[in-house]
C-alpha positions, 0 to 999 in steps of 0.5 A: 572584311574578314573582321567585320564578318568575325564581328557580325558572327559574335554579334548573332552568337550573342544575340542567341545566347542572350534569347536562349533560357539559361539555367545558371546565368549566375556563373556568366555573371561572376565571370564577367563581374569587375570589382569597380561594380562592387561599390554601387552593388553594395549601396544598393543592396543596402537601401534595398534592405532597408526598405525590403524589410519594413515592406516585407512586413506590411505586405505580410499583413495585407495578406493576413499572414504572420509578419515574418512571411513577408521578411522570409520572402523578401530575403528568399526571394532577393537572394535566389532569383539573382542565381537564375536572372541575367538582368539585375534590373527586376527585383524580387520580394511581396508585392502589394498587387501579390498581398492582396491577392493572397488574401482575396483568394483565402479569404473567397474560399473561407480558409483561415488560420492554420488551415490557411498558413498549411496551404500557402507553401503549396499555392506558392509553389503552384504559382512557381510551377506556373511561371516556371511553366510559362516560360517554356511556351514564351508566355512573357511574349503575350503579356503585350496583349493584356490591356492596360485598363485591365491591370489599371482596374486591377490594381484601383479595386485591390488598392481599395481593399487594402485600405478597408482592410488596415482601416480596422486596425488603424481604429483598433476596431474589433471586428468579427471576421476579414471580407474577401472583397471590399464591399464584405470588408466596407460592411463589417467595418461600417457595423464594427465602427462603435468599438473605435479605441481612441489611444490606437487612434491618437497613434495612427493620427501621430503616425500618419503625420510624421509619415507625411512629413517625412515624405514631403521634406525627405523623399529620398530616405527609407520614411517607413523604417524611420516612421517604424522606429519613432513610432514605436518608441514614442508609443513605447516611453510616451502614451504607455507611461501617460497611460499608466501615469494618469489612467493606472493601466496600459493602453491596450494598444496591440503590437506585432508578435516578435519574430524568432528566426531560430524557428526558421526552418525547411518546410515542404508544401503538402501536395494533395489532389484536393488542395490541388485544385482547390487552389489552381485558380487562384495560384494561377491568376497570382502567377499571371500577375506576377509576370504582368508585373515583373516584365512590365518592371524590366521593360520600363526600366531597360527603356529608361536605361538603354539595356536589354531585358530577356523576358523569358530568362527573367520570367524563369528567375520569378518562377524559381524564387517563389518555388524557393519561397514555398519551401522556406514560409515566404510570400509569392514573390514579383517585381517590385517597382520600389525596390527595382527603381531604388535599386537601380538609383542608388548604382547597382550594377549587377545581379548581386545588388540583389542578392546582398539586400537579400543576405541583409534582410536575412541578417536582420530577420536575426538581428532585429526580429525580436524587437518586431514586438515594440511596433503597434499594429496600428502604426504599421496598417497606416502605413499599409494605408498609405501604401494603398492610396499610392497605388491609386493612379489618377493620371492613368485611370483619366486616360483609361476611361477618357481615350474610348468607350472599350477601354473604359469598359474594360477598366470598370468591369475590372474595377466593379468586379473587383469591388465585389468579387475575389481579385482573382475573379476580376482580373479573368473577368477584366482579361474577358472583356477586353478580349470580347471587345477586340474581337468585336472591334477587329471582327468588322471587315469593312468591304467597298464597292470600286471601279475604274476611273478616267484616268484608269486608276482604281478608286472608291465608288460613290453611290451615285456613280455607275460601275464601268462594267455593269455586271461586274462588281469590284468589292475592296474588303479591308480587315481580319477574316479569321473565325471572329468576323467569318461570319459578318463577311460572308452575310455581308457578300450575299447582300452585294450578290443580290442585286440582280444585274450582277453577274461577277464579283471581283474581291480585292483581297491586299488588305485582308488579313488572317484567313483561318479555317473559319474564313475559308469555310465561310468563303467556301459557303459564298462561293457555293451560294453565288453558283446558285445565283449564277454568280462568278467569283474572282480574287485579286491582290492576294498576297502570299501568305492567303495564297497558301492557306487557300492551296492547303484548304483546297479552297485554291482548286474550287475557285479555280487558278485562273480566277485567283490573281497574285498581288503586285506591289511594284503596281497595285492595280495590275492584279485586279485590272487583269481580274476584271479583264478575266471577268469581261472575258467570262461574260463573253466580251472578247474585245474587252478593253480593260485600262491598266494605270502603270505608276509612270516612275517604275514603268520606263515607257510612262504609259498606260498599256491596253489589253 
């Protein structure tokens, strides 16, 4: 006894430590770190690298930034969330859902250029601040509560602006400016169509079926880094040398800028009041995508593994990675579905995974970053492309528009608003929407008229059916009562109180939940109003938690005890069998013959009483 008792203490003792946020689970996790861990970390690590760098590049460009953000980022945010997660199963870096969002948001304010490059530190921290801010209310606790079909149009209408944004640079179109939406981005495309250049086109088609190729026989292999590095030596050694050769001059192919790490340096956000509040929504909505994605990450991830994800702890190591990546020219920073899912598959055991694909990224940035300047733009946007199309997912949108009406609703007001408007604006106005329409769905308390039947048991009252008291209407109300549907219940009641015969109505209140202070006031007007009809009030089945909200209220003391009947599980029926015992005696019978049906298994005697 005394070890099993032992045993549940450790068990509690770690259960609080595992919710409780911790600053620096890094040091637990060297602690307790085996070296038979070390090989799946470092296969891992590796892999995760070698996709994180080609990635951190397309997603620079999705946002309009420099490539090496998008480098920067994923080695920063790889290296410093490990430090502050105890789970190693979300991994850190750019994101597409991120990318997008970075661009839709400078692009609605019309900031670009340096302009734009000075104040990404400070809308990065903004949304670290956020997260970080977040985490101390136990925001990833209400994630639960943002609809499905709110981030499946989210991600379709941001999806779409990728593409029309890398369409340009797949064409080598020359185009006057960058839409912030993908109608803006669709109509400069559609008038910049007549200056295609036809060698980048011949690239981005040789690209696009390599890519496609690879991905069919070789899913299992980093295809980007592959397709980077033979796309741009067939560039460089075959169409430049064909163009010289038979044309006399180079293809005028654009190519990415070479990165040089040597320039990578500390670089504090400018805070300002102004810029500020300039960025406040969009730093915002960034924030709340990247804990949508990073916890929905962790969570599908624990499910298919069996572990255990700490929501908060994980939400805390996402707001410090990108208050990290503002001081060093990242990118925000979220969980990354295919590196996490790599991550994961290639054996990683430990936050350490991370932070070595992290450490190799950083590397590589030295390494490798002068060669950056051999790929050709195009090469990389088909790949943006491709990216773009995968986002789009058909099996979830069918059931998003299929499954009811609200949720249909709610995907193509996110998804329309996200054709025409910022990203930002679509996700409030999807978040909006699905909030509206739950409301209106909870908001109808459903309310049915009962009475007593031959065998003395509560049942529904059909309308040709006659009340076994003719005065007294026993009235089953059945939903939420808080502040949204106060109002219906209470317009509803007074309908039922006009009927002239009636004297007394009996609510029974088991099923209706979440009275607030709009319920009862609306409650305390209907008892006013039936006082004025000469009509009694009487509650029965009123469960605990109602019970207190009327006492606090005073609401408890107007209505009066004796006309307030507690809930009786161990006999459902007992607690409106003596509230309309009550309401025989208001009306003056003295002799009232109420039935009170017993369930025969918890009553010894298996029989109905009589009072």
């Amino acid at each position: 006894m005394a070890d099993l008792l032992r045993h549940l203490q450790s068990g509690l003792s770690a259960a609080r430590d595992y919710n409780t946020l911790n600053f620096w689970p890094l040091r637990r996790s060297l602690k307790d770190y085996q070296t038979s861990y070390f090989a799946g970390d470092l296969r891992a690590g590796l892999n995760v690298a070698l996709l994180a760098f080609p990635q951190g590049m397309a997603y620079a460009l999705i946002a309009g930034l420099p490539i090496q953000y998008g480098i920067y980022g994923s080695a920063i945010a790889a290296m410093v969330a490990p430090i502050f997660a105890k789970s190693h199963l979300i991994t850190l870096g750019p994101t597409n859902a991120t990318s997008v969002m970075l661009l839709s948001a400078f692009a609605s304010l019309g900031i670009v250029g340096a302009e734009k490059l000075g104040m990404v530190p400070l809308l990065i921290f903004m949304v670290g601040f956020f997260i970080a801010l977040g985490d101390y209310f136990k925001v990833a606790n209400l994630v639960q509560y943002i609809s499905r079909s709110v981030i499946t149009g989210y991600i379709t209408a941001a999806a779409l602006l990728i593409i029309t944004n890398q369409i340009p640079k797949a064409l080598g179109l020359e185009m006057p400016g960058k839409g912030a939406t993908f109608y803006e981005s669709a109509m400069l495309m559609c008038q910049s169509i007549d200056t295609v250049h036809w060698a980048t086109v011949g690239v981005s088609v040789v690209t696009a079926l390599l890519f496609f190729a690879l991905n069919t026989k070789f899913k299992s292999l980093p295809n980007v880094a592959i397709s980077l590095l033979a796309i741009s030596a067939f560039t460089e050694f075959v169409i430049e040398k064909l163009h010289i050769k038979f044309l006399g001059r180079e293809s005028d192919i654009h190519f990415l800028t070479g990165i040089n790490a040597a320039d990578w340096s500390f670089q504090a956000p400018e805070f300002s009041l102004s810029s500020i509040q300039t960025l406040a929504s969009p730093a915002l909505a960034i924030a709340l995508l990247c804990i949508l994605e990073g916890i929905s990450i962790g969570k599908s991830l624990a499910a298919k593994t069996g572990a255990r994800l700490d929501a908060n702890q994980a939400m805390f190591s996402i707001g410090m990675a990108n208050i990290a990546c503002a001081f060093f020219s990242g990118m925000p920073a979220s969980g990354s579905l295919t590196r996490s899912t790599l991550s994961a598959t290639s054996g990683g055991r430990t936050v350490l995974a991370s932070y070595i694909s992290g450490v190799i990224v950083f590397i590589g940035a030295f390494a490798l970053g002068p060669f950056t300047e051999y790929i050709p733009q195009c090469t990389l946007a088909v790949l943006v492309i491709a990216i773009g199309f995968s986002l789009i997912n058909k099996h979830a949108i069918r059931i998003v528009t299929r499954t009811t009406k609200s949720d249909a609703a709610v995907f193509l007001s996110t998804f329309g608003s996200g054709l025409f408007m910022p990203l930002d604006t679509a996700i409030y106005v999807g978040v909006g929407t699905s909030i509206v329409l739950f409301l209106k769905k909870v908001a109808r308390p459903e309310m049915v008229e009962y009475t007593f039947n031959e065998e003395g048991q509560l049942a529904e009252m059909h309308q040709q059916a006659q009340r076994s008291v003719p005065q007294v209407s026993i009235v089953h109300v059945e939903g939420e009562l808080f502040f949204g549907a106060a109002d219906l219940f209470r317009d509803q009641m007074r309908r039922i109180c006009e009927e002239p015969n009636l004297k007394i109505v009996v609510l029974k209140m088991r099923n209706a939940h979440n009275l607030d202070a709009t319920g009862v006031m609306a409650l305390e007007e209907l008892l006013l109003y039936m006082e004025e009809k000469g009509r009694y009030l009487i509650l029965s089945e009123v469960k605990a938690d109602m019970l207190q909200v009327l006492k606090k209220s005073g609401l408890y003391q107007e209505i009066e005890a004796r006309n307030i009947f507690t809930d009786e599980p161990s006999n459902p029926t007992m607690s409106t069998a003596l509230a309309l015992k009550r309401a025989k005696e208001h009306l003056g019978d003295t002799q009232a013959d109420v039935s009170i049906y017993v369930d025969p298994v918890l009553d010894k005697t298996k029989q109905g009483e009589r009072a």
